[in-house]
Structure formats: structure tokens, C-alpha cells
C-alpha positions in Angstrom: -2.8 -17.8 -26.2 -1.0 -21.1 -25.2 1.8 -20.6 -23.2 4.9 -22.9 -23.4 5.9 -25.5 -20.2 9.1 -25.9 -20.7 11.6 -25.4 -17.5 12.8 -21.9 -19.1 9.8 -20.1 -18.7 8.6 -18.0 -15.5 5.4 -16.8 -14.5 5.5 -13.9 -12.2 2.4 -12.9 -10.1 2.3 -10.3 -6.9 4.1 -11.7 -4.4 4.3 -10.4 -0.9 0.6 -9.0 -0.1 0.8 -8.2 3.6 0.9 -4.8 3.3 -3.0 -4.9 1.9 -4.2 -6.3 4.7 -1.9 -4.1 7.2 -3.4 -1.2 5.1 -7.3 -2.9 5.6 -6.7 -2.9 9.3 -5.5 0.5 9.4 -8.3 1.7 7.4 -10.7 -0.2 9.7 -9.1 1.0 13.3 -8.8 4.9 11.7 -12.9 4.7 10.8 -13.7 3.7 14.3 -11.1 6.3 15.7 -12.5 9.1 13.2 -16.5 8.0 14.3 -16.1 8.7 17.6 -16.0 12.3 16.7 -19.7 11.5 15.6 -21.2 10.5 18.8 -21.9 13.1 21.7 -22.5 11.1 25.2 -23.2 7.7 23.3 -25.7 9.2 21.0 -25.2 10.3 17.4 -24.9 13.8 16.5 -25.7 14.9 13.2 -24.0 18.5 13.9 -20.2 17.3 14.5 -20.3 15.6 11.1 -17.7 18.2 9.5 -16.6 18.2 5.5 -13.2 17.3 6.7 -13.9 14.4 8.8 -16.5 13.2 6.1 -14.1 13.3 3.6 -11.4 10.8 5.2 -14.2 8.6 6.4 -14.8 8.5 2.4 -11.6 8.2 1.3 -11.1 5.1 3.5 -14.2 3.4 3.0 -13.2 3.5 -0.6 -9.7 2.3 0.0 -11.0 -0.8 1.6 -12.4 -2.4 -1.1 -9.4 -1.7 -3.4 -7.1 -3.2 -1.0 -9.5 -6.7 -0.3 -9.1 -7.0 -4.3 -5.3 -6.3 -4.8 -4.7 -8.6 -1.7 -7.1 -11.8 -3.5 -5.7 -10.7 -7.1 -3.8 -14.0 -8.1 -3.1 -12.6 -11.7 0.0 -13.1 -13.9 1.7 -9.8 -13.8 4.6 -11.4 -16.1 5.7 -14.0 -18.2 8.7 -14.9 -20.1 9.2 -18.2 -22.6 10.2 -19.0 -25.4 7.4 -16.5 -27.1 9.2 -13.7 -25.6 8.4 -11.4 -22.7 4.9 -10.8 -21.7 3.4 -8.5 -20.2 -0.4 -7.0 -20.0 0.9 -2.9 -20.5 3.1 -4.1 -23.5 1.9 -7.6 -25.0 4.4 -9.8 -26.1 7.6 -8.6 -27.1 9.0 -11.3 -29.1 12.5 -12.3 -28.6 13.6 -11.0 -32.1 12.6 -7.4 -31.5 14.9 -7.0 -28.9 18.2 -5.6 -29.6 19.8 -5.4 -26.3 18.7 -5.7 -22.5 20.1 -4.7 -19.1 18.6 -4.5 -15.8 18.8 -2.9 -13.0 18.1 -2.5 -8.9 16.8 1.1 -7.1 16.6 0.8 -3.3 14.1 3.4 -1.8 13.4 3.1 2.2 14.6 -0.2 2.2 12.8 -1.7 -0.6 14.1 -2.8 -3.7 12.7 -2.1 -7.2 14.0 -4.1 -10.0 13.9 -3.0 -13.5 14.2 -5.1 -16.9 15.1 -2.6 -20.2 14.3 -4.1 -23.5 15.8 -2.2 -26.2 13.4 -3.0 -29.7 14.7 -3.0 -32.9 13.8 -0.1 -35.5 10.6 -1.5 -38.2 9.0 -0.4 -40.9 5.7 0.6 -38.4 7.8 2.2 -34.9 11.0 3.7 -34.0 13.6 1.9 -31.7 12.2 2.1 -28.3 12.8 1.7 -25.2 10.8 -0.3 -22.4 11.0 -1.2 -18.8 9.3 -3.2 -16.5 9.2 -2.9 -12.8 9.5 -5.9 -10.3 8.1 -5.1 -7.0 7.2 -7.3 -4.6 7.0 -10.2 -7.0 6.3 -14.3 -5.6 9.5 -14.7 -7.2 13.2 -13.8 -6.9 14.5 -11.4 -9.7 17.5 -13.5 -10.3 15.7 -16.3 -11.2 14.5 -14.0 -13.3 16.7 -12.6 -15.1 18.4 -15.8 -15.4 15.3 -17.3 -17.5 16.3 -13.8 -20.0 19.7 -14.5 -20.1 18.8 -17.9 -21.0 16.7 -16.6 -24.2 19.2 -13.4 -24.7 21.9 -16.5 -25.5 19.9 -18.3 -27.5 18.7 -15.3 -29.7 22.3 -14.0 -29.5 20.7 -10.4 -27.9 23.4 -8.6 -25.7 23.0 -8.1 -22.1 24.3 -4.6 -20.8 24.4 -6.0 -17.4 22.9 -5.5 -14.1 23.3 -2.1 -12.0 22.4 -0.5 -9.0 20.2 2.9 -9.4 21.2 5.9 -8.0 
């Protein structure tokens, strides 16, 4: 589908990805830790190898890979134009099914969560519904973001319910 250029529209893709590669190294230095319990005088045991041991070396060899993928994944998470609001869980919402929006912030150990509500309209094929969709560690600033919203919200005449913090 071809996206419009104009300087209202955002794309949003996973920002910050540190984290992955903090989690990759800690993965790595906890499989050489754990294999040490392997090895009797330099020489490889197969007797100590225990379920439990086995089973984290497992579980981390499998976390690797996922991590290496999230930390390359360069993928639009989000994009808002004058189509509407897109989104891979929910399509594009056009901007005439909403009938309101608000967002809000949720702070959690330090990190913040931002969440955009999209009220839809009642049709003849689904009842009004509600969704939301998270911002978390995002390449770009949320109110940049929901300025680009407000922006369409204007335009479409769709009320904004404002912006508050989470308990």
C-alpha cells in the first residue's frame, strides 16, 4: 500500500535496542559460567550434566538468537498519515472510524510506556471498540507523536480526551 510523504506523517520503528545486545552478552558470559560445571580437572564429564543445568543452558542458547533478530529488526512498528493510523495487530484504522482519542504515560521502574486510545465508531459489521497501542522504546519521541494525531484529530474534527499519567 503506498504510504503518503507529506510532513504530517510519522513512521515509528524500535528505537533504543541496547538492551538486546546487553541481554546477548549476558546470555553468552552465563553459558560459559554454567559450562564450567561440565568439566572435571579440564576434562569433560558426561555425569555432572544435570536436567537443571541442561535446561538453562537451553533456554539461553534459544534466547540468543531471538535477541540477534529483535536487535537487527528495522521494521515499521507504526505509522500515522493522512490514511489513518497503522499498525500491523490492527491494520489501518482510518481517520473516520475514530470517535475520540486520548493518551496516556505509565512509569514502571523508571521506564515510561505510552499509550494511544482510539475509540471506533459503532457500524453495521462491529460494535464501538476500544483500542490501544503501546510506545515503548520507540526511535522517536511520543510528542512528536501525538502531535502528528492531533494534527489529523483537527482536521477530522475527532476529540482529544487529553493526555494522563497512569496510576
Amino acid at each position: 500500500m503506498k504510504r503518503s510523504t507529506d510532513l504530517t506523517s510519522i513512521e515509528v520503528r524500535h528505537g533504543s535496542k541496547n538492551y538486546y545486545l546487553l541481554t546477548i552478552i549476558f546470555c553468552i558470559g552465563l553459558l560459559a559460567f554454567n559450562s564450567q560445571h561440565y568439566f572435571d580437572n579440564g576434562v569433560f564429564d558426561i555425569k555432572k550434566i544435570t536436567f537443571h543445568h541442561a535446561f538453562y543452558d537451553v533456554l539461553l542458547i534459544i534466547a540468543i538468537p531471538g535477541c540477534i533478530y529483535f536487535y537487527f529488526d528495522k521494521r515499521i512498528k507504526v505509522i500515522i498519515d493522512n490514511t489513518g493510523i497503522w499498525t500491523k495487530k490492527y491494520d489501518t484504522v482510518p481517520w473516520g472510524d475514530i470517535s475520540y482519542f486520548n493518551s496516556s504515560v505509565k512509569e514502571n521502574s523508571g521506564e515510561k510506556t505510552n499509550h494511544l486510545t482510539l475509540m471506533l465508531k459503532e457500524t453495521a459489521d462491529r460494535f464501538e471498540r476500544e483500542i490501544s497501542i503501546s510506545f515503548n522504546r520507540m526511535d522517536v519521541d511520543f510528542k512528536k507523536i501525538r502531535s502528528v494525531v492531533i494534527h489529523y484529530a483537527e482536521k477530522y474534527n475527532i476529540p482529544d480526551m487529553g493526555h494522563y499519567k497512569q496510576p
